[in-house]
Each structure stands twice: as C-alpha cells, then as structure tokens.
C-alpha positions in Angstrom: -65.7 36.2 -63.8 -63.1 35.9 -61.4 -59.2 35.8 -62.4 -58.0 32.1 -62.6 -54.3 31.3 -62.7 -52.1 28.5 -62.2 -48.8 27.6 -60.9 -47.2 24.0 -60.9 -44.4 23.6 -58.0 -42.3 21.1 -56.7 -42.1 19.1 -53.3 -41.0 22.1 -51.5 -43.5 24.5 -53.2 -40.7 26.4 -55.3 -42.7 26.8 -58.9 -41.0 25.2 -61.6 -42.3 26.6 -64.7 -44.2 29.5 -66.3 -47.6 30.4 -64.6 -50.5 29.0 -67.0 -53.0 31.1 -68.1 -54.2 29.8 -71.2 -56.1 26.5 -69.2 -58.9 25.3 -71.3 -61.1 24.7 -68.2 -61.2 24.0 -64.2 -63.2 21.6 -62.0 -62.6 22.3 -58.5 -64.8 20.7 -55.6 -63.8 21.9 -52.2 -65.5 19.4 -49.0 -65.8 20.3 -45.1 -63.2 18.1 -43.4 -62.4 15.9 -46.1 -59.5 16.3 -49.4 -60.4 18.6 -52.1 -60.3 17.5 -55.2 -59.5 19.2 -58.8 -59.1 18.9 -62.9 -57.1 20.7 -65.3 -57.8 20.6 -69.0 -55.0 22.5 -70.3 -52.9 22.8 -73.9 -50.2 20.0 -74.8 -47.4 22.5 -75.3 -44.2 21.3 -74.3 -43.5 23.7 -71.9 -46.9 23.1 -69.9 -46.3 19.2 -70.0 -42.9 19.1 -68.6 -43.9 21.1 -65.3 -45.7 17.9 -64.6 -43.5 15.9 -62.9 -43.7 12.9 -60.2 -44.2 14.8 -57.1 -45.4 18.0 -58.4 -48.0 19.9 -57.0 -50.7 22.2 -58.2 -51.9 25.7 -57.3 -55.0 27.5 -58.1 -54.9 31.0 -57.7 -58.3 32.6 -57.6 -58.4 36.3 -57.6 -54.9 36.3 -56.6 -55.4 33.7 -53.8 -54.6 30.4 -53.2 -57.8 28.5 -53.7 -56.8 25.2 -53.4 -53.1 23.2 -53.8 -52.1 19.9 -53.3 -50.1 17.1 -55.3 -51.1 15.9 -59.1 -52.4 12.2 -59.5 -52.9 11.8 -62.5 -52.1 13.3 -65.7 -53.0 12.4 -69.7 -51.8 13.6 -72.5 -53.6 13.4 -75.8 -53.5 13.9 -79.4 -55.2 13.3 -82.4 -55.1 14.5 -86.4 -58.0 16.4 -85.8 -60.7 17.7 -83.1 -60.1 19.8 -80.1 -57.3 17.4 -79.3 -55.3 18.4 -82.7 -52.0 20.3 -82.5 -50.3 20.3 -79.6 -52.5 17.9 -77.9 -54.7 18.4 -74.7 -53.1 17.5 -71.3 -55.8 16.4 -68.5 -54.3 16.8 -65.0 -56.4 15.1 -61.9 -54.9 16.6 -58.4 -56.0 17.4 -54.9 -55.3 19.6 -51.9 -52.9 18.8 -49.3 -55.1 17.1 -46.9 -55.3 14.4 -49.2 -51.5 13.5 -47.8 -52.4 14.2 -44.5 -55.1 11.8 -44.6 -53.1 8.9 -46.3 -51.4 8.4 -43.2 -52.3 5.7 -40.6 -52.6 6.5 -37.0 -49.4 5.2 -35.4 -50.1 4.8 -31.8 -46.4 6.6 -31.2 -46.3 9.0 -34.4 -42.2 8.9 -33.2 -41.8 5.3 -33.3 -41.6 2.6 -36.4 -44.4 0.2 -37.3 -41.8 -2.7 -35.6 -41.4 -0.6 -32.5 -44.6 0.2 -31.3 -45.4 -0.6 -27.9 -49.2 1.1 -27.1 -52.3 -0.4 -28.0 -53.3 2.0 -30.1 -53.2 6.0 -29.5 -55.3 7.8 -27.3 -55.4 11.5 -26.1 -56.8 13.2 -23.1 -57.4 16.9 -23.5 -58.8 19.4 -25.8 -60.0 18.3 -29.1 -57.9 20.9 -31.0 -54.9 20.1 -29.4 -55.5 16.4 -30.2 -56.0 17.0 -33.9 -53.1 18.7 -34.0 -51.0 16.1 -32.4 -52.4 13.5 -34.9 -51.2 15.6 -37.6 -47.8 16.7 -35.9 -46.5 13.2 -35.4 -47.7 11.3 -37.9 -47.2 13.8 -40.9 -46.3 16.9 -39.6 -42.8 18.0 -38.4 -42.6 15.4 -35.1 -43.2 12.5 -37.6 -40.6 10.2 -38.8 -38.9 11.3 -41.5 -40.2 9.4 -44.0 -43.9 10.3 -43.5 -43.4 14.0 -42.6 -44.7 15.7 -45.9 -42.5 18.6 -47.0 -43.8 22.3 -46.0 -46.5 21.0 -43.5 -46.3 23.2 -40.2 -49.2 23.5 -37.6 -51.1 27.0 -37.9 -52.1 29.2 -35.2 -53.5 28.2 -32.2 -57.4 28.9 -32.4 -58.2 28.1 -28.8 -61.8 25.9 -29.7 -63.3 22.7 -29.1 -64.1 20.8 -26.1 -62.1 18.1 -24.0 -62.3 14.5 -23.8 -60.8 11.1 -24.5 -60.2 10.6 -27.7 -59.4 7.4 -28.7 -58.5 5.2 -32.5 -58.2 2.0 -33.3 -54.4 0.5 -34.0 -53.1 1.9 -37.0 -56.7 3.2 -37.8 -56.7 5.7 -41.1 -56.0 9.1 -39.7 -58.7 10.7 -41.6 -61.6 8.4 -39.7 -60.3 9.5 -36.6 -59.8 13.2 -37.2 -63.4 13.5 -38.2 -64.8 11.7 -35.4 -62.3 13.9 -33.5 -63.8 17.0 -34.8 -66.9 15.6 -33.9 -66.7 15.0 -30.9 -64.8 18.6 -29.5 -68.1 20.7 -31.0 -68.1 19.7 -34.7 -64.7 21.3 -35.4 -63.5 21.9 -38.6 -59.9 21.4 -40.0 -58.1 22.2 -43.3 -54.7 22.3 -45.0 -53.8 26.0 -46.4 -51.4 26.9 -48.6 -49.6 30.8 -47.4 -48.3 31.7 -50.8 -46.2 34.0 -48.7 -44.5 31.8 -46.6 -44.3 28.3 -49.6 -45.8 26.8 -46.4 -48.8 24.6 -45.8 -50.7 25.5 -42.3 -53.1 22.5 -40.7 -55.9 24.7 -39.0 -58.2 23.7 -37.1 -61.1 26.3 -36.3 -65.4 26.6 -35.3 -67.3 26.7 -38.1 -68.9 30.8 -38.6 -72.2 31.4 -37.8 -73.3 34.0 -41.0 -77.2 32.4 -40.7 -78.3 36.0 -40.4 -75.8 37.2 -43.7 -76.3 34.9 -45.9 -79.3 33.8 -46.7 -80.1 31.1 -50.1 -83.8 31.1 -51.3 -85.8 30.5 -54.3 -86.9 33.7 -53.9 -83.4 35.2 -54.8 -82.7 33.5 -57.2 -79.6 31.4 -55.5 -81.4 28.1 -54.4 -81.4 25.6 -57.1 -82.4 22.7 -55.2 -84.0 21.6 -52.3 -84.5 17.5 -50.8 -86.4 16.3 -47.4 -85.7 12.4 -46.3 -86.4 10.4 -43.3 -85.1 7.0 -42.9 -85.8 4.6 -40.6 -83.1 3.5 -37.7 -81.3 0.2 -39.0 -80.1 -0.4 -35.1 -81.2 1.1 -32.3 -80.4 -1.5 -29.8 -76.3 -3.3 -30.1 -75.6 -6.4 -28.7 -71.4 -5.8 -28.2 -69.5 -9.4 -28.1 -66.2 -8.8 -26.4 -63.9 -11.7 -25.2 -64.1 -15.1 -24.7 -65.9 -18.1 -26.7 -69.4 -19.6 -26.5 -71.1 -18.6 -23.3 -68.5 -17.3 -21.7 -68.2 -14.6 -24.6 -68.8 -11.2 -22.9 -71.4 -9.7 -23.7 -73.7 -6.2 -23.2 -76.4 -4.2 -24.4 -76.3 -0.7 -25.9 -80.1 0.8 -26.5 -81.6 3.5 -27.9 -84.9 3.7 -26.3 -86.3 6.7 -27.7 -85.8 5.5 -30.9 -87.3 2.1 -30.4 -90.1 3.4 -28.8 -91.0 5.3 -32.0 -89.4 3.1 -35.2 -89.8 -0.4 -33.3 -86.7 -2.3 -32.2 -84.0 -3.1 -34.1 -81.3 -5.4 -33.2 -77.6 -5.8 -34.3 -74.2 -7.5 -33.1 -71.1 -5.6 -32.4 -68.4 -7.9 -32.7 -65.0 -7.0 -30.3 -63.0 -10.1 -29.7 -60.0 -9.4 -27.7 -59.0 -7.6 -24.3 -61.1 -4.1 -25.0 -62.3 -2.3 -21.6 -66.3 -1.7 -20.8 -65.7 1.2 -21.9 -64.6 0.3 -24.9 -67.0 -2.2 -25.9 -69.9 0.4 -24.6 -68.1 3.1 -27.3 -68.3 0.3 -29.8 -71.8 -0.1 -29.1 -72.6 3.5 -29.2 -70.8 4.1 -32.7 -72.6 1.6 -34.1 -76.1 2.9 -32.6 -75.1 6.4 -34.0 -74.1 4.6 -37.6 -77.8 3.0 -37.9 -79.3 5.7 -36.1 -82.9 7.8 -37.6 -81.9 10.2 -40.0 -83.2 13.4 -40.6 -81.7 15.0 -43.9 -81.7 18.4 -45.6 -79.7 18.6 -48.6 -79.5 21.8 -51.0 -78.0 23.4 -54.0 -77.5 26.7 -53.6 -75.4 28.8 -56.6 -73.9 32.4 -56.7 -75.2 35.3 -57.8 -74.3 39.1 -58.6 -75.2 40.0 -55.2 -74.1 37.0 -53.1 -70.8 34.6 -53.7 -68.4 32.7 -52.8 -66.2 34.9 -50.2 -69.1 35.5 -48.7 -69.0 32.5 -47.4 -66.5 29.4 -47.2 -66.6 26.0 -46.5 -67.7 24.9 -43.2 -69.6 28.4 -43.0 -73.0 28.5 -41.4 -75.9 29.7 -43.7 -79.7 29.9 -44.1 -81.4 29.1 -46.6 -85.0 29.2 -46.7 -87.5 26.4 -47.6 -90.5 28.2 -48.5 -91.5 31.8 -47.8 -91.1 32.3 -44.3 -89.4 29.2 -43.3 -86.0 28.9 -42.9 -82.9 26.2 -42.0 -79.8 26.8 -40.8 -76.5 24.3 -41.7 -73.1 24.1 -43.2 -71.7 24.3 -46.6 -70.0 20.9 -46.8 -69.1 21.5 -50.4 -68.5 23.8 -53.1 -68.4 23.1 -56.4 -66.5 25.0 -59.3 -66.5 24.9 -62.5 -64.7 27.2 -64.8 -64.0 27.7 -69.0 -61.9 29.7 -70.8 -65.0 30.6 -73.2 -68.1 30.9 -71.1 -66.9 32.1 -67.2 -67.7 30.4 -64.0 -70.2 28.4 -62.6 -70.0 28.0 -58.6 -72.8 25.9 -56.7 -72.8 24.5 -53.4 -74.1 22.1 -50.6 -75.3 23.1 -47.6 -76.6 20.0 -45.1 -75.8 16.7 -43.9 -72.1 15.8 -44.7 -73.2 12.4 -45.9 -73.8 11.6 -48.9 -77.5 11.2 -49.2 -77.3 9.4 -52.5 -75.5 6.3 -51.5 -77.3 3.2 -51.7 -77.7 1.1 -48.8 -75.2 -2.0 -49.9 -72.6 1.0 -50.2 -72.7 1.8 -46.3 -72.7 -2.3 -45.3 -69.6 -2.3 -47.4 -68.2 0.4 -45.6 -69.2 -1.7 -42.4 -67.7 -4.2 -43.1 -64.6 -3.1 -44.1 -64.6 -1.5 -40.9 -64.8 -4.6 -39.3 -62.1 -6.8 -41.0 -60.1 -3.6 -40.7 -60.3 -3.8 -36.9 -59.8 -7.7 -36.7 -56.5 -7.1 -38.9 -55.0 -4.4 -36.9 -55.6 -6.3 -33.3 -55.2 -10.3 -34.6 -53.1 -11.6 -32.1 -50.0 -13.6 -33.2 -50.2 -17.5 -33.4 -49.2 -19.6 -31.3 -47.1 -22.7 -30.9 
C-alpha cells in the first residue's frame, strides 16, 4: 500500500499543526477539468481538531507527493459513550482541491474592474486557447484579480505552448468553470488543473494536452484490471434550433441552425433557442450550435478499470489517454476522467477509475432540462436590461 499522510495548513499554505498519520480512512476522487473532491475520517484528539480552522486547507501526501490540496468545507465532530465514535470522538472532514476556488468565481468581463464598473458586454478573447484560460484565471482569481477574489498562493505555471486559436467568448458574469471547459474544448480538448509545489507553498494553474499512453497502458478483463464495461446510444433530442433573437411578434429575429446528418438518420427534431436582446449572427448561430451539440446523438463508453501489482496509478493520471480492451482483440482508446481512491488504516487501498465520456452517463433526463434551464434564466438575469421610465 502506498504511504498516506496529512498536513492541515493555513491560507498561505504554512502547516499549522502536527502531520496526521493516524487517519482512520481517506476518500479521494480526482476528475478531468473539474474540482476534486475528498473525506477524512480521522481521531477527535484535541490536537487534530484544532488544526481545523475557518480557512484551512488540506494536503494529502501520497508517497511523499502532493496528491490533492485544497480548502476544508466541512467538518463534524462526534462522540458517543460507546462504538467507534467512543473516546476521543471521530472528526469527519469534507474538503476539495484548489480548483474548487478557482471555479467559484464568475467571469467578470474586465477581471480588473468592480461588478459597478464594468463597461464590456461580457469577456471575449482572441488568440490561443491556453493563453485564454490563463487570462480567465489571472484576472479573475489569480494575481491580476482584484484583491478581494485573488486566492492566496495562486500563480500561473509554465507556459506549455498547446491548444489551438480562436474566439472565445462567455456570457456576462457567466461561472468561470462553464467557460473554461468549453474553453478547453474548443483549443483541442485541453486539460487544466490546480497543483500544489510543496516546495515552493505555491499553487500552479496548468494547462496542458492530455498524454497519449494507448499503447502503455492497456485495461482488459483479461488482466485482471477492467471491472466494468457499458455501451449506450441515445437518440438526438435537437438536431435542428430555431434561435429567437430580438424583437417581438413577427418582427422577432429569427434563424435556423440544423443538423442534417443527424436528421437524416434519427428523424427531425425541433427546439427554440431563446436570445432576446442585441446578440450578433454570430452569436445567435453559436447559440444555436451549443444547443445542437447539447441534444446532439450520443455515443458512450464508460469503464471501471482498477489497479493492480503490475499496473497503477502513476502509470497513468488524470486526463491520460489509455486502452482498454472490450473483448479479445478489440480495443478503445479515451481518457481517464476520474479516479477514485479509497483508503483504511486496517485493510490498504483500493484505486478504481473511469475512462470515457466526461458526462455523467447516469443522469436522468429531468436532471439535464434542469440544467437547461437554469442555463437559460441564468442568461436572461445577467443581460435583463434596466427599466425604464
């Protein structure tokens, strides 16, 4: 089993108490351009409870690096007469990596200016799509941000040099974490993370091409190391949008967006894409697009995959590019969008992971119109246009 061991810090990543080796158990579940996430079960003694402070942050050494770190959410303390809660109590600590703070922000459309000040529509880039994610992050939590939402030891890494150019484009004070990923997206399905340098107490924003180890590492029933394996094809929801821009009644703008290909094969399927306001053609036709993408065919390959003696994790890494094969001579190649780690003081560690579609496959239907229509009400609130008298 690997060496687990953890530190609790402050704001400024100085550690503020003993290092805590005597943790009950760890839950860690890393993602591909989204926050990590983690949980603690650790022993009430007073001198592991009072590192946890408002504002403290966790690090998780693994094998003597950092394996995640971010800022604690949430932590319970509990005790009873008897039970595994007896004595000094059990403290339960829910944290997660920096990107979560990174991706609380909203997208100012000038990171330097107040919400009050603003003067732009919303932001908008022109460039390389590496260089744009690292603006996003510079100025709205990084070191070019305002002081009050630059986030303590955030710095911009090295340089990779990736990604394609474009226009890159959000809505007015958009979440930042929508835009990134349809950032990433768009420059060559980049990926990005926030990495704590032990070394240096700072945190790096990275942004870099997910590797290509099809040919190295290789999951398969076969080998013991693939657990799970699903196939699903689902209909197209929309593949032709109907975008409504401005103006009332018949004199509403409107045009088509359509995805012949797909009505050809699935039959048509109409929805509305509703703009109001004073977007550009180009604009509405991106509106259109996205919402042709959202309810778009989808082919989906999920796994679970697991480690063994001959093939772990440091082999490969989140946003890595494996194989794993179907059936005996038939392979696929994707990412690992997640890994999944689960560790006890009594009985070792248990690491799994998902390599496929970033979406989640298991969310029902009524979940994704939710997410639409937030969407939508979250675009009329940030462009309503002020009353008049």
């Amino acid at each position: 089993m690997a060496d687990y061991l953890v530190l609790v810090t402050d704001r400024n990543l100085q550690v503020v108490g003993d290092p805590i080796a005597s943790w009950t158990s760890i839950d860690i579940t890393l993602k591909f351009n989204e926050a990590g996430s983690g949980i603690l079960t650790l022993p009430g003694y007073d001198w592991i409870r009072d590192q946890f402070r408002p504002g403290a942050r966790v690090v998780v050494m693994r094998d003597g690096e950092a394996l995640i770190a971010g800022p604690v959410e949430q932590a319970v303390w509990e005790r009873s007469d008897d039970g595994e809660n007896a004595g000094a109590g059990q403290l339960t600590v829910n944290f997660a990596d920096f990107l979560s703070l990174i991706v609380s922000r909203q997208t100012y459309p000038d990171g330097a200016l107040a919400p009050g000040a603003q003067v732009l529509d919303n932001w908008s880039y022109t460039g390389n799509a590496e260089l744009a994610l690292r603006e996003l992050v510079y100025k709205n939590s990084g070191p070019g941000a305002l002081v009050e939402r630059a986030i303590p030891q955030l710095t911009l890494g090295t340089l990779a040099g990736i990604g394609s150019s474009g226009t890159f484009t959000s809505d007015r004070m958009e979440p930042i974490g929508d835009v990134m990923r349809r950032v990433a997206v768009a420059g060559g399905n980049l990926g990005f993370q926030a990495r704590l340098d032990p070394t240096t107490n700072l945190v790096y924003f990275e942004v870099y091409q997910s590797p290509d180890l099809s040919q190295e590492v290789v999951f398969g029933f076969g080998y013991g190391s693939l657990k799970y394996i699903s196939f699903e094809q689902t209909a197209p929801t929309a593949n032709a949008a109907i975008v409504g821009g401005q103006g009332d009644g018949a004199d509403r703008l409107l045009l088509e967006r359509d995805n012949y290909g797909s009505a050809q094969a699935w039959d048509r399927r109409e929805i509305l894409v509703s703009r109001p306001g004073n977007d550009p053609t180009a604009d509405l036709q991106a509106a259109g697009d996205e919402a042709l993408a959202d309810g778009a065919e989808t082919v989906r390959v999920t796994t679970t995959v697991a480690d063994t003696p001959f093939l772990g994790y440091g082999d490969y890494h989140i946003g890595s590019k494996v194989s794993v094969e179907t059936w005996p001579g038939s392979m696929i190649s994707d990412i690992v969008v997640t890994v999944h780690f689960q560790v006890y003081a009594t009985s070792g560690e248990y690491v799994s992971a998902t390599v496929g579609s970033q979406a989640a496959s298991s969310d029902p239907k009524w979940v994704h119109r939710i997410r639409t229509l937030d969407k939508r009400i979250a675009y009329l609130e940030r462009n309503v246009l002020p009353a008049t008298t």
